[in-house]
N, C-alpha and C positions, 0 to 999 in steps of 0.2 A: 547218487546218480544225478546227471547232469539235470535230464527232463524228467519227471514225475508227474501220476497222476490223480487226481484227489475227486473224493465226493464232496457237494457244498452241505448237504443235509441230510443226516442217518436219522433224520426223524420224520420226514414229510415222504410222502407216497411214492410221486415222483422226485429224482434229482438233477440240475445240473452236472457236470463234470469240469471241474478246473486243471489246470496244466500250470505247475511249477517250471522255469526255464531258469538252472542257476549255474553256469558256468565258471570257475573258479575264478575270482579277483573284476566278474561282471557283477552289476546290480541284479538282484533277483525277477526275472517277469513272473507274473501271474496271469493269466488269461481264462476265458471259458471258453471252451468248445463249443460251437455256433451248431442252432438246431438241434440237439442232443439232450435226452433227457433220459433217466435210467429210472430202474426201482432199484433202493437203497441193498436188497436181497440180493440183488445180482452184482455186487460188489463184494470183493475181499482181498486183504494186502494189495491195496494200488493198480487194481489190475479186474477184467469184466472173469465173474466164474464162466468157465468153458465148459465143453464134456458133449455125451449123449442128451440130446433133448435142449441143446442148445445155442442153436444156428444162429439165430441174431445174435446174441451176444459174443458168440465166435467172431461176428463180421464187424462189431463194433470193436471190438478187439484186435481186429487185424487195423481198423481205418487208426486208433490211437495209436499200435505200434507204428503205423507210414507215417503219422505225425511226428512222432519221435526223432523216428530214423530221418526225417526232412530235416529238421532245428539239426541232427547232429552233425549230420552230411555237410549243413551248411557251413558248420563253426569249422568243421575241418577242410571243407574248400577255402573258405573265404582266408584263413588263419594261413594255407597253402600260395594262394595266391596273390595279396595283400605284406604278408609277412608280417601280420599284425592279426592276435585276435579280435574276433568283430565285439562290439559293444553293443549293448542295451537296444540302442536305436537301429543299430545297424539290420539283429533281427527282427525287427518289429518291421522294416520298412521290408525285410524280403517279404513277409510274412504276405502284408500285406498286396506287395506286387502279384499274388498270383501267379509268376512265372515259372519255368522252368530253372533249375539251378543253372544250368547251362547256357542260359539267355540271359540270366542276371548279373553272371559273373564272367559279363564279356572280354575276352583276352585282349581284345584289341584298345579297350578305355583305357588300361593299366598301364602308365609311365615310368620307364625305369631310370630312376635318378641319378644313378652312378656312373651312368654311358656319357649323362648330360654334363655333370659335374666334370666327369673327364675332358670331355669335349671344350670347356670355358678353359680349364687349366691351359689344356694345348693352345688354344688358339690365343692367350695370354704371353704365353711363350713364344709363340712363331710373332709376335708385333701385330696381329690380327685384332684383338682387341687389346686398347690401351688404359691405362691408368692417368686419368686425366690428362690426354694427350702425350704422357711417357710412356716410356718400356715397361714394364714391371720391375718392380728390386725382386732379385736371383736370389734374395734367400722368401723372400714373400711367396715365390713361386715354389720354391724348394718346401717349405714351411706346409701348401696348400697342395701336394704333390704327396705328401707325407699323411697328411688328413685323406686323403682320397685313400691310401694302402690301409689304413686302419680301418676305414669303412668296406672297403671288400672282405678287410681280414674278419669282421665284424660280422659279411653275408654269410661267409661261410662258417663261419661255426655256430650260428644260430640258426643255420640252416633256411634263410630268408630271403626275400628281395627287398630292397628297398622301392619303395614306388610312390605315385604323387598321392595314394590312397593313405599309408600308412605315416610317412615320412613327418606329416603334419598333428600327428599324434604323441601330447605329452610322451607315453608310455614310451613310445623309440628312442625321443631325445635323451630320457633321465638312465634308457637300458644302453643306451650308446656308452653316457659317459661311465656310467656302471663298471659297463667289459672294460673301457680305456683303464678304471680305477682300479678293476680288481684282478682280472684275467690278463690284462697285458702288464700290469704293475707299472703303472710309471708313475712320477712326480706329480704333484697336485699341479705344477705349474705346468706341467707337462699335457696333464688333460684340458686343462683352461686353456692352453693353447691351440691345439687339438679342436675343441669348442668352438674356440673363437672363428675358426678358420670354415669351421660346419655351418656356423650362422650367416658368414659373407658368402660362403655359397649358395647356402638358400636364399640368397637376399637376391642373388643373381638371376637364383632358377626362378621364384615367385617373380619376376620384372619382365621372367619371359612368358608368364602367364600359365604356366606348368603347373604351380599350385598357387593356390588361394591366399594363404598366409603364410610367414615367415614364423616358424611354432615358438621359435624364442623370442621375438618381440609379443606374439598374444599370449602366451602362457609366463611371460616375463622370467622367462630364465638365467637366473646369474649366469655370468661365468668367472669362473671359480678362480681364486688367486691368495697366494699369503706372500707375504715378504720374506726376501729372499737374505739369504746369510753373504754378504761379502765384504771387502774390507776397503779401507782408503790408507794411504800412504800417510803415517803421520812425517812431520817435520824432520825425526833424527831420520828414518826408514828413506826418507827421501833424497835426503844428504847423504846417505852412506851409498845407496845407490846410484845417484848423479858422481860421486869421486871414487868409487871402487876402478881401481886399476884391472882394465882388462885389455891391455897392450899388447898382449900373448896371445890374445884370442880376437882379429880384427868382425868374425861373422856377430858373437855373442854384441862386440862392444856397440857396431851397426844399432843391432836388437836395442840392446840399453840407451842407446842416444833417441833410438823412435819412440823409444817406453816412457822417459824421462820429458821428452818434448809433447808427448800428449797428455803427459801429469802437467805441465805449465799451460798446456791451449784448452784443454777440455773438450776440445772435438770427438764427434762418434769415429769409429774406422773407418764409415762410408763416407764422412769428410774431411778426411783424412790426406787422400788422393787429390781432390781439391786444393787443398791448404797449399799442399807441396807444388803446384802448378802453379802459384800466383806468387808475383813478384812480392817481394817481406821488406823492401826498403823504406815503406811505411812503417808506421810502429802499429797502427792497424789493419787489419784485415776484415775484408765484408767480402761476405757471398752466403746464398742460400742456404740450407742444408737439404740434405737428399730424402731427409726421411719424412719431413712435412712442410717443405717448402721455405719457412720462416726463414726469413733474415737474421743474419746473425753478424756477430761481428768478431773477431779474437786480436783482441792487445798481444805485441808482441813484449814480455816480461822479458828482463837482463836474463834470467836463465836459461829462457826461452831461445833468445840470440845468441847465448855462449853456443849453442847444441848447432843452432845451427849455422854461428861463423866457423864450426869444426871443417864444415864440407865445404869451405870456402869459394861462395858463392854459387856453386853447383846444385842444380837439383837432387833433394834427399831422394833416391832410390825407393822404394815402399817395399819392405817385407811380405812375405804371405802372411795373412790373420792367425791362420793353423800354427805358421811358425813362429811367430812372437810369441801366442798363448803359449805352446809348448817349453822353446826356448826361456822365456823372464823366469819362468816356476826354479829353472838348473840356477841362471843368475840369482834370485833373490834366496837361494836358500845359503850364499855366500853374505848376504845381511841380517850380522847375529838380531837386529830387530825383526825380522820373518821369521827367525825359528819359534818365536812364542806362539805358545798351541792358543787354538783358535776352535770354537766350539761351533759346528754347522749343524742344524736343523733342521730340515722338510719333512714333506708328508710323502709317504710310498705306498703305496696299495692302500691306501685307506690308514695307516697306521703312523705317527711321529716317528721321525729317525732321530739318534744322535749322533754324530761322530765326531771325535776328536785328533783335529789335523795341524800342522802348523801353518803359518798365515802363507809362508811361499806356495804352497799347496795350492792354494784358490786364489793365486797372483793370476787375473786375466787384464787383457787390453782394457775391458769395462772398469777394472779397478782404477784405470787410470782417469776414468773422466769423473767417476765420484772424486779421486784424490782432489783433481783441479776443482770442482765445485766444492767439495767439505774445506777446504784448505781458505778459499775468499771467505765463507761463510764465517770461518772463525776469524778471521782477521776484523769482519766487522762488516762487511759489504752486505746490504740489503738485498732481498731477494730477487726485487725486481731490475735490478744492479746487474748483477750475476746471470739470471735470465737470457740477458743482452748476449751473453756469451753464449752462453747452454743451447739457447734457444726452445727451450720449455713453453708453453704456452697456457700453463697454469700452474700456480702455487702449488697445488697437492701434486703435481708430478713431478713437480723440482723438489718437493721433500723428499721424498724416492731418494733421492742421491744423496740425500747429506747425511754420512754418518758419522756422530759424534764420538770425538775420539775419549771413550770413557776415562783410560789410563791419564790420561796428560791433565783431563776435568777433576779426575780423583786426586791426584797429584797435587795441582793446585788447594782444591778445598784439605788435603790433608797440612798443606804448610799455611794454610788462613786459619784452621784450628789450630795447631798446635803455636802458631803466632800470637793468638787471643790467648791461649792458655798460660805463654809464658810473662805476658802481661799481668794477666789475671792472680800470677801466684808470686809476684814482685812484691 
C-alpha cells in the first residue's frame, strides 16, 4: 500500500504514530502524526482496534484514514493534472500548505506547452518570426512540425498534458524519448533528431519565461546519435557513371549530369540552386551557403566544365531532390561497381539492424558530396583545404564525410605485400 501506518514503540506506555508515504519509483517519506499519541494496546496490523467500547479510537481511525485518503487524492490529482507523478517534495510541500486540494491545484497556473510550441512553429512559418533575420529552411520547419505530432501523439497515449509543471522534469524528457524508441520504432537517428528539435523548442518556450529551465541543458541530456552507413563514389564507380550512355533516355541522363556535377563541386542541395545562378566563367565560385552562412568557395574542375559545357551556356535546370534520390538508385544499378552488396546498420527500437543491400540501393544526392570530399582527401588535400569547399567549420564534422574507400586501401596494401614478398623469396 502506498500510505501506511506504524507505531514508533510497542514497549513505552504511550506512542507516537508515524506514516509511511511510498509511491512507486518516489523516495519513501516518513513523518509523525502531530499531536497524537496512542497506547501500544490499541494498536494491531497497521491500523487503531475499533468495535464496542471504542469511540476514540474509532475517531482516531477515521482522522488517519482522511489522512491517507488526502496523500492519495493528491498523487492522483496532481499525477491528472500535471501529467507527471508528484515527487517527494512535491507532497511535503502540499502537506505542508494546509490547503484545500482544490486551491492547491489551481487550473489556471498550469501552461500547456504544446498550443505554445505550436504557436512558435506557425508563426516561423508565416515570416513572423525569423531565423536570424531569414525565413526559416522548409525542411527545419518540416523537421519541427514533425516533433510537434510525435508529442501530441505522445499526450495521448499516455494519457497526459504536457505543461510548464511537468515538462521540465527529467522523468518526461527520458519517457518522451522512450515512446519515440520503443512504441513508435524509429531509428536511433531518427529519435536524436526528434530530440533535438524538443530542446530548441524549449529553448524558445524558457526565453518566453514559461518555464524556468531548459530540462536538457540542466539535467545535461545527450542527444543521441551513431554513424550512419552510406557510401562515396570510388574512382571506377564514378567514371563508369559520368560515360555510361544514356542517349535513349534525355530525363535519366538530365538526373546523371546533376549527379556527376555535385560528385565534382561538393555542394549541399540547398546550394545547389545557388551554384546554378551564378555565372562559372571563373574557374571559381564564392557564395555563402544556406545552411550556416559560411563562405565557401567551389573550383570549377575540367569534369566539372565538361557537365556543364553539355548545356551550352545555358542555365542547368534543377531537378526535384525527391527525383534525383529516386531516379540515380534505377541509373546506378546499370554500374556493375553499385551492384556490390553493401552492408547497412542502425539501431531500430532499441535493437541493431543489419541488412544486406547493394550500393545502388543507398545511392542518394548526400552521397554525392561525401564522393567530392572523400575523393580530394585521398588525393592528398589537407583538411583545412577542402574545408574551403565543404564549408565545414570544424575538423570532427568534416570527418563525417570522409569515407575511406576500404577496397581500393585493401588493394593497394595487398600488391605492397605481395611486392615485398616476391622480393623477399628471390
Amino acid at each position: 500500500m502506498a500510505v501506511t501506518f506504524f507505531i514508533k514503540s510497542k514497549t513505552k506506555e504511550r506512542s507516537s504514530v508515524g506514516v509511511s508515504i511510498n509511491f512507486d519509483g518516489m523516495d519513501r517519506i516518513v513523518l509523525t502524526i502531530p499531536d497524537l499519541k496512542i497506547s501500544p494496546c490499541d494498536w494491531e496490523n497497521g491500523r487503531m482496534i475499533t468495535g464496542r467500547g471504542k469511540q476514540t479510537n474509532y475517531q482516531i481511525q477515521r482522522d488517519l484514514d482522511s489522512f491517507k485518503d488526502k496523500v492519495e487524492l493528491f498523487f492522483k490529482e496532481f499525477t491528472h493534472v500535471n501529467g507527471i507523478k508528484p515527487d517527494k517534495s512535491n507532497i511535503l510541500q502540499y502537506l505542508k500548505s494546509n490547503k484545500k486540494l482544490a486551491d492547491y491545484l489551481t487550473p489556471t497556473s498550469i501552461k500547456l506547452i504544446l498550443p505554445i510550441i505550436h504557436e512558435i512553429i506557425e508563426k516561423r512559418k508565416s515570416g513572423e518570426l525569423l531565423n536570424g533575420g531569414k525565413y526559416w529552411n522548409v525542411k527545419t520547419l518540416q523537421a519541427q512540425t514533425t516533433t510537434y505530432r510525435s508529442l501530441l501523439e505522445y499526450q495521448r497515449k499516455r494519457k497526459i498534458k504536457i505543461t510548464d509543471n511537468n515538462v521540465v522534469n527529467l522523468d518526461l524528457i527520458i519517457d518522451f524519448e522512450n515512446f519515440l524508441t520503443i512504441e513508435e520504432r524509429l531509428k536511433l537517428n531518427t529519435v536524436g533528431s526528434r530530440m533535438k528539435n524538443f530542446k530548441a523548442l524549449l529553448g524558445v518556450v524558457q526565453s518566453y519565461g514559461i518555464i524556468p529551465i531548459n530540462p536538457f541543458k540542466t539535467f545535461k541530456i545527450p542527444i543521441i546519435k551513431e554513424e550512419t552507413d552510406s557510401i562515396a563514389l570510388d574512382d571506377n564507380e564514378l567514371r563508369d557513371l559520368t560515360h555510361l550512355d544514356l542517349s535513349n533516355n534525355p530525363k535519366w541522363d538530365h538526373i546523371r549530369n546533376q549527379y556527376v556535377l555535385l560528385c565534382q563541386i561538393g555542394t549541399r542541395i540547398s546550394d545547389f540552386k545557388m551554384f546554378n545562378k551564378l555565372n562559372k566563367e571563373d574557374d571559381i565560385i564564392t557564395f555563402r551557403n544556406k545552411k550556416t552562412g559560411a563562405e565557401i568557395s567551389i573550383p570549377i574542375f575540367n569534369e566539372a566544365r565538361i557537365i556543364l559545357n553539355k548545356y551550352e551556356g545555358q542555365k542547368l535546370i534543377q531537378s526535384d531532390e525527391s527525383e534525383i534520390n529516386r531516379e540515380i538508385k534505377k541509373i546506378g544499378k546499370l554500374i556493375p561497381g553499385l551492384n556490390r552488396e553493401f552492408v547497412e546498420e542502425y539501431t531500430l527500437a532499441g535493437k541493431k539492424v543489419v541488412n544486406f543491400k547493394k550500393r545502388y540501393e543507398v545511392l542518394t544526392i548526400h552521397c554525392s558530396r561525401r564522393t567530392c570530399i572523400t575523393r580530394l582527401a585521398a588525393m592528398g588535400f589537407p583538411p583545412h583545404e577542402i574545408m574551403i569547399i565543404s564549408g565545414h567549420k570544424s575538423i570532427k564534422t568534416y570527418e563525417i564525410y570522409i569515407k575511406v574507400n576500404k577496397r581500393n586501401v585493401l588493394k593497394g596494401m595487398i600488391e605492397k605485400v605481395n611486392q615485398r614478398s616476391l622480393e623477399f623469396n628471390k
